[in-house]
N, C-alpha and C positions, 0 to 999 in steps of 0.2 A: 634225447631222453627216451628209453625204452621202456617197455610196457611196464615192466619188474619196478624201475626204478618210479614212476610216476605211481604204481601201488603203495610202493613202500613210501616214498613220500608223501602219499594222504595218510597212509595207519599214524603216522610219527608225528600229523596235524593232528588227528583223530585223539592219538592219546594223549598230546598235549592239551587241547581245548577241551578235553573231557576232566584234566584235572583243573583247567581255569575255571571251569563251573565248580569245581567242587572244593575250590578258595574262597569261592561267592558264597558258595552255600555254608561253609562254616564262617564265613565273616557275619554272614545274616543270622545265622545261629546264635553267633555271640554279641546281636546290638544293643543286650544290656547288661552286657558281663561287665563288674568293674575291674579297673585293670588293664582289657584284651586290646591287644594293639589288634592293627586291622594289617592282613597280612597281602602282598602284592606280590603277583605273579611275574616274574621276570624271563620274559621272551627272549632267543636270540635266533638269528640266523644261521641254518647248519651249511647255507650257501659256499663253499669253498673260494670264489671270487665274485666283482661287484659287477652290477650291470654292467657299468665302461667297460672295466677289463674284459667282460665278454664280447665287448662289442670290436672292439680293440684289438683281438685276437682274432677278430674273424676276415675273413679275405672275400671278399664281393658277396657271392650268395652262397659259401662253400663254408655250412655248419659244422662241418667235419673236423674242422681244425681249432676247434676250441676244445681243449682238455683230451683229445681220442674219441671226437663224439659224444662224451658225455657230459651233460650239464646238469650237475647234480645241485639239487638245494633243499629245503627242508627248514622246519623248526624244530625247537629244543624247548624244555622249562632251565633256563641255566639256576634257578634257582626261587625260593618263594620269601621276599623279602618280609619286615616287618615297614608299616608306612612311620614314617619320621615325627609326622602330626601327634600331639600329643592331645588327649581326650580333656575336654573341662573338668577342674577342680571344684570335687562337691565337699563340703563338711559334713562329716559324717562320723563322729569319734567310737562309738559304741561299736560301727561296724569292723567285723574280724579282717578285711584288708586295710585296713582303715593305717597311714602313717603314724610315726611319731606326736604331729599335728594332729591326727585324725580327720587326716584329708582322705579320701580317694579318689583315681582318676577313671570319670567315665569313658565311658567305650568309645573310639574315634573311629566306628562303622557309622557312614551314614547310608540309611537306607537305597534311597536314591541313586547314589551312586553303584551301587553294587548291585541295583538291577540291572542299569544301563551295563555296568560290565559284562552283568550273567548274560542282559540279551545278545553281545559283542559276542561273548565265547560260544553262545550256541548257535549264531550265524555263521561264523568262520567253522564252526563243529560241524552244522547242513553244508558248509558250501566245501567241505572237504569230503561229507558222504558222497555229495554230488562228483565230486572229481574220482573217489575210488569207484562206486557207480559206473559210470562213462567209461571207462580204463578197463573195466569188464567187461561191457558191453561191446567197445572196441574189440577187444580181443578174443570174444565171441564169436562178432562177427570174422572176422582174421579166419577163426580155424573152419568156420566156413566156405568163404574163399576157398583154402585148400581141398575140400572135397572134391 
């Protein structure tokens, strides 16, 4: 992996965990909107092949021979799901969401949870600054070297 390639794979961490906070932040916005499903961030691997396969493809100590040298990987938001959970039914007839019954269904944010998540997304957020960080400073130093 080259320097290019290990930048570009923290910005693509960066931008993803910067919108996982801001799933959080509108799910916690809405933990008393009736109605609001609570909406889930759905991750995927931009990885091209799996650990084995990498490892599987390699010949003794000779990194070279996986893919041209390159071992590319990365994340994605493949998409921001809605959660399946459905909010407890309050009676409530008067109110304008209110069903045919004059149910509505409260909000299925729970507080809690969606800190822990926000704390999750903004650790993996730092430990992706830290790796563009480091990748700089590497190559910093590099063009020093060549003086």
């Amino acid at each position: 992996m080259g320097v290019l390639d290990a930048m570009y794979t923290g910005s693509d961490a960066l931008r993803v965990h910067g919108l996982r906070i801001d799933v959080c932040a509108k799910n916690m916005a809405n933990v008393d909107t009736p109605n609001y499903q609570r909406k889930i961030s759905v991750l995927s691997a931009t990885k091209a092949g799996s650990f084995g396969g990498i490892l599987g493809a390699m010949n003794g100590d000779d990194f070279s021979s996986v893919g041209g040298g390159v071992i590319q990987g990365g994340v994605s938001m493949s998409a921001i799901a809605d959660d399946p959970d459905k909010g407890e039914r309050i009676y409530k007839p008067g109110h304008p969401d209110a069903d045919e019954n004059g149910y509505i269904r409260a909000s299925n944010v729970n507080p809690s949870v969606e800190m822990a998540d926000a704390i999750l997304a903004q650790r993996a957020y730092e430990a992706n600054l830290a790796l563009v960080n480091t990748t700089r400073s590497m190559a910093f130093k590099a063009l020093d070297i060549g003086k």
